[in-house]
C-alpha positions in Angstrom: 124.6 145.4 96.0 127.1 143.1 97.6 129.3 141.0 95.7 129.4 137.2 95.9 132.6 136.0 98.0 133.6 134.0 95.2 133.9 136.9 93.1 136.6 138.4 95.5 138.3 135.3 95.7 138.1 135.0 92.1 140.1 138.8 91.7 142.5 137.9 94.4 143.4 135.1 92.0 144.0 137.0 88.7 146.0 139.6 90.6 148.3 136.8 92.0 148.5 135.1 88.5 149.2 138.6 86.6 152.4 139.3 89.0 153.1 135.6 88.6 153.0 136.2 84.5 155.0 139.8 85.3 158.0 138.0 87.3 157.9 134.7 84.6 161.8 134.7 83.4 162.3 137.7 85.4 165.9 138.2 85.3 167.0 136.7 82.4 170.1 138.8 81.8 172.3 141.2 83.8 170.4 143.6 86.4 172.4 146.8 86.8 172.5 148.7 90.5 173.2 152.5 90.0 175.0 154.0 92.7 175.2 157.8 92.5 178.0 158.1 94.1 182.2 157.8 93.5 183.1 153.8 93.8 185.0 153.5 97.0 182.4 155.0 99.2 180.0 153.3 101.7 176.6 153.2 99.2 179.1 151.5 96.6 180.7 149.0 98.7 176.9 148.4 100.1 176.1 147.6 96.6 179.2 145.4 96.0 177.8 143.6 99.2 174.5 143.1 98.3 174.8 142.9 94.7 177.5 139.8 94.8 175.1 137.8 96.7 172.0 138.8 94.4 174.0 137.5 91.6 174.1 134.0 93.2 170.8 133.8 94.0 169.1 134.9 90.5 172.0 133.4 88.6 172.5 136.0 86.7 175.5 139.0 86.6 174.3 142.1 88.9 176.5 144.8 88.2 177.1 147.9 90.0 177.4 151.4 88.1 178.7 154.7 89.5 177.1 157.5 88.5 178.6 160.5 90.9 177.5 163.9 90.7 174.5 166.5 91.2 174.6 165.4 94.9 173.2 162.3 93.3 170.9 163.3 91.0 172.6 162.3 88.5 172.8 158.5 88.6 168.9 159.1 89.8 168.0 160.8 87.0 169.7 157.5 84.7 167.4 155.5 86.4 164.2 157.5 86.6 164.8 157.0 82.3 165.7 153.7 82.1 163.3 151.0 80.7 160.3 150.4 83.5 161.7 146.4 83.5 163.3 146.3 87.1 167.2 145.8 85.3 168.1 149.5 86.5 168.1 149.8 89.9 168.8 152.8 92.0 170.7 152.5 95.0 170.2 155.4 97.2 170.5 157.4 100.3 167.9 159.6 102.0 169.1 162.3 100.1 166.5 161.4 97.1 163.7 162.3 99.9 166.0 165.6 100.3 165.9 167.0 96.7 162.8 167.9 96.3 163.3 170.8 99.0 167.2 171.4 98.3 166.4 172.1 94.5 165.2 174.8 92.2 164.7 172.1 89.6 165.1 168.7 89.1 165.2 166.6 85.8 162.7 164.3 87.5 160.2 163.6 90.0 161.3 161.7 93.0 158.0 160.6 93.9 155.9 160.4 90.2 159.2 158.8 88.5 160.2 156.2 90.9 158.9 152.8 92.6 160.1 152.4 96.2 161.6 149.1 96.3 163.1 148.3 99.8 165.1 149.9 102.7 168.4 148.2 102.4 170.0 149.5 105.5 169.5 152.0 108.3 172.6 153.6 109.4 173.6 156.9 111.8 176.6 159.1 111.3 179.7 159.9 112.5 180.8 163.3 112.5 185.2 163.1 111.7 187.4 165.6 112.4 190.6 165.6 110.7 193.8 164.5 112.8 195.9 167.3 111.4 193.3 170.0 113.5 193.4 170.0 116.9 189.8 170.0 117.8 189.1 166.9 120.0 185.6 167.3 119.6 182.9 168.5 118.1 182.5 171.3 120.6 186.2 171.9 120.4 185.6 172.7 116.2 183.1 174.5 117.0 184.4 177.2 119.2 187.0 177.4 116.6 184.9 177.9 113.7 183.3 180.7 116.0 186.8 182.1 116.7 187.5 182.0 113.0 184.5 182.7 110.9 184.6 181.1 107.5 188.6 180.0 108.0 187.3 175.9 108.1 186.1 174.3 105.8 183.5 170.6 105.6 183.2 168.3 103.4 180.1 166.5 101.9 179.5 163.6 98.9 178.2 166.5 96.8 176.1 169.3 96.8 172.4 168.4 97.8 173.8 165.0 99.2 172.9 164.1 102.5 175.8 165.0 103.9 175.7 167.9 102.9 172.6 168.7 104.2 173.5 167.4 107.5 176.4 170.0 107.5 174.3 173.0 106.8 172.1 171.6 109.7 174.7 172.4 112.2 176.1 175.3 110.9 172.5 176.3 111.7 172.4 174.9 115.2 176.0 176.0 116.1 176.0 179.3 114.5 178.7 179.2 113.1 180.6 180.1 109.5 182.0 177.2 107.6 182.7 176.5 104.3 181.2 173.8 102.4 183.9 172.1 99.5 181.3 169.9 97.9 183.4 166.1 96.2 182.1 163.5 94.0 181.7 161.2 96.9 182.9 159.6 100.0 186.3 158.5 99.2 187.6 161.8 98.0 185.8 163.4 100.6 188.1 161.4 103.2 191.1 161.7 101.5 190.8 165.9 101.8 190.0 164.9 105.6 192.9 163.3 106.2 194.7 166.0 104.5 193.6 168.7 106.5 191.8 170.4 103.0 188.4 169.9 105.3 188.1 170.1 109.3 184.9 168.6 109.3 183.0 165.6 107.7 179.8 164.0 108.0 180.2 160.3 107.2 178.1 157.2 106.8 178.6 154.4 109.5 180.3 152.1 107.6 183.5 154.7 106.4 183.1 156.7 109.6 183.7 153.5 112.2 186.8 152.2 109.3 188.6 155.5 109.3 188.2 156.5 113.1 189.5 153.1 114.2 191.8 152.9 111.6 193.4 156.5 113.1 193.2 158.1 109.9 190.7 160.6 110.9 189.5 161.7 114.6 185.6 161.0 115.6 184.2 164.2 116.8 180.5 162.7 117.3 178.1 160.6 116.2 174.4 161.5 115.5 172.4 158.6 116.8 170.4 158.9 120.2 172.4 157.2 121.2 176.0 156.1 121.6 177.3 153.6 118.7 178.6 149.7 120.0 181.7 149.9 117.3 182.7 153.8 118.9 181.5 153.5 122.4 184.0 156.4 123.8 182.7 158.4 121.2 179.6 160.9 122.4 176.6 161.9 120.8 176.2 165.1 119.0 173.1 165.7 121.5 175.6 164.8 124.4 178.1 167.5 123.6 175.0 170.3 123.4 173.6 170.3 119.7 170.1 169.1 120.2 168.9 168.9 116.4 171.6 166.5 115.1 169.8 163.3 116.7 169.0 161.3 114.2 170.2 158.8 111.0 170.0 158.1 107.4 169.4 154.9 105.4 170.1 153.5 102.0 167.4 152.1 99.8 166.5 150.7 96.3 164.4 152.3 93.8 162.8 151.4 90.5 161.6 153.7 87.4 157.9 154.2 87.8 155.5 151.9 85.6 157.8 148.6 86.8 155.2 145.8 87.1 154.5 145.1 90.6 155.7 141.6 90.3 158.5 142.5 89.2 159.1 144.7 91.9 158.2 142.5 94.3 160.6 139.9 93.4 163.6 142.8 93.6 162.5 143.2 97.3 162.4 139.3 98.2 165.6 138.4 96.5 167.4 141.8 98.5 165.8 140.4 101.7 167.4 137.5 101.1 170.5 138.5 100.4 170.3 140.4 103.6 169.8 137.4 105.7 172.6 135.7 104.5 174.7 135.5 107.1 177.9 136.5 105.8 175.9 139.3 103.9 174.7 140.2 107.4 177.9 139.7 109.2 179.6 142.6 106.5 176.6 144.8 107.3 176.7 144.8 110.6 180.5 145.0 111.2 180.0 148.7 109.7 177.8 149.1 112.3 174.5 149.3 109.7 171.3 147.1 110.2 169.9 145.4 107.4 166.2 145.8 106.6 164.5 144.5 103.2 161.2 145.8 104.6 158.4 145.6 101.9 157.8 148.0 99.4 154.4 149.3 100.9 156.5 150.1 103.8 159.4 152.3 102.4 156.9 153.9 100.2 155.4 154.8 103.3 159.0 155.7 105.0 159.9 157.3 101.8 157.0 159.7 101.8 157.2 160.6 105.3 160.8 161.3 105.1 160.3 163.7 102.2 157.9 165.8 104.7 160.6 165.7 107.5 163.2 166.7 105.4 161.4 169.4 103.8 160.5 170.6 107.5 164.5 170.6 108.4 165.6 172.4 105.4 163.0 175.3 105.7 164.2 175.6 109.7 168.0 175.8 108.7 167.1 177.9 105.9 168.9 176.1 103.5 169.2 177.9 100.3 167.8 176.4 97.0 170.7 174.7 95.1 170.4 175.0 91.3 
């Protein structure tokens, strides 16, 4: 039997008042942004970014906590517990889509324990050398690495990071024997660039573009398709002959499953906000990133299908299980 249209219309109307009840008040005290990662590196400073202007616009205090370790599983797992109230938010890179395949076990669910919010940014890579190696290139480093097997070493933001993952990726595609010196993040990552401790470092756009044209490290490559505006001298993994590489990351918010909708929903608008700011924007996109603030029906979506292409990539470079 067919419903009445007014019964629809009435439903549509009780779901819009219930997220309008769920969002009443909604934030009424300081939100906090968990950032799994070491202060100092590109997902903080994102969070400094965004989280300054979300303050002005909710008029409340938006704090940003560093969590590091686990590869980030650690500050993930803080959230994944927190009350379901949308004041813990996690601040993320695609490496939460990555740990379901990189680990034996986790201490939570990345898909059953979490809300996708929004995608914050999209970003690619650049692939730094250290200025104290005499590699030019990436092709350079890598007939090295082949000429010394396991005598370099790369970096990554912890084990089971992204980075990480992207470094076992071409040690796959090159062939070739390097050692992975896992840090609690970016920054120290960099600083054992620069010191010659690592020869090889995936980094996000936004430290990658800083360093390289500050000369404190050397760009080898970057990962996108194609070539990046703020490094146009600078080739493409895929240019130099390491088909596989193509490709980028992104940084997005998360929420602990069971957050009302509304709630939710009013995360997303005020970040997309924030994003079109145009001084929030201008910071963004000087490091090279793009802003997003897509809904959360869409990065659930992205979210999902990034788990089953990551998943795909780690079982063809036959990355071991991390514990």
């Amino acid at each position: 039997m067919r419903r009445p249209a007014w019964i629809f219309v009435a439903m549509l109307a009780i779901c819009v008042s219930v997220a309008q009840a769920q969002t009443q008040g909604y934030p009424n005290r300081t939100v906090r942004i968990v950032v799994p990662y070491a202060p100092g590196g590109g997902v903080s400073i994102l969070g400094q970014i965004v989280g300054n202007k979300m303050s002005e616009l909710m008029k409340h205090p938006v704090v940003v906590d560093n969590r590091p370790g686990a590869g980030g599983n650690l500050g993930a797992d803080v959230v994944a517990k927190s009350p379901a109230d949308g004041y813990t938010i996690l601040l993320h890179t695609n490496a939460q889509a990555a740990a379901p395949s990189l680990y034996r076990s986790l201490p939570f669910d990345p898909v059953k324990d979490f809300i996708p919010v929004t995608m914050v940014v999209a970003t690619q890579y650049v692939i730094g050398g250290s200025l104290k190696h005499p590699a030019a290139t990436l092709r350079e480093l890598t007939a090295d690495a082949k000429a010394r097997p396991g005598m370099l070493n790369y970096g990554s933001s912890g084990a089971g990071s992204s980075l990480h993952l992207l470094g076992e990726m071409f040690k796959a595609i090159a062939e070739v024997d390097i050692v992975h010196i896992p840090y609690r993040g970016d920054a120290p990552m960099i600083t054992a660039l620069i010191a010659n401790d690592i020869q090889l470092a995936f980094l996000p756009q936004s430290n990658g573009v800083a360093n390289v044209n500050g000369n404190l490290i050397r760009g080898l490559a970057v990962t996108g398709s194609k070539r990046m505006d703020a490094l146009p001298n600078l080739s493409t993994a895929a240019e130099q002959g390491f088909a596989g590489l193509e490709g980028g990351g992104w940084i997005g918010m998360f929420v602990a499953a069971g957050t009302p909708p509304g709630i939710v929903l009013a995360i997303q608008r005020i970040v997309a906000q924030a994003l079109a700011d145009p001084k929030v924007r201008e910071a963004i996109v000087s490091t090279s990133q793009e802003p997003v603030g897509n809904s959360p029906a869409e990065f659930d979506v992205q979210f999902r299908a990034e788990i089953d292409k990551l998943a795909k990539l780690i079982e063809r470079a036959k990355i071991p299980k991390l514990d």
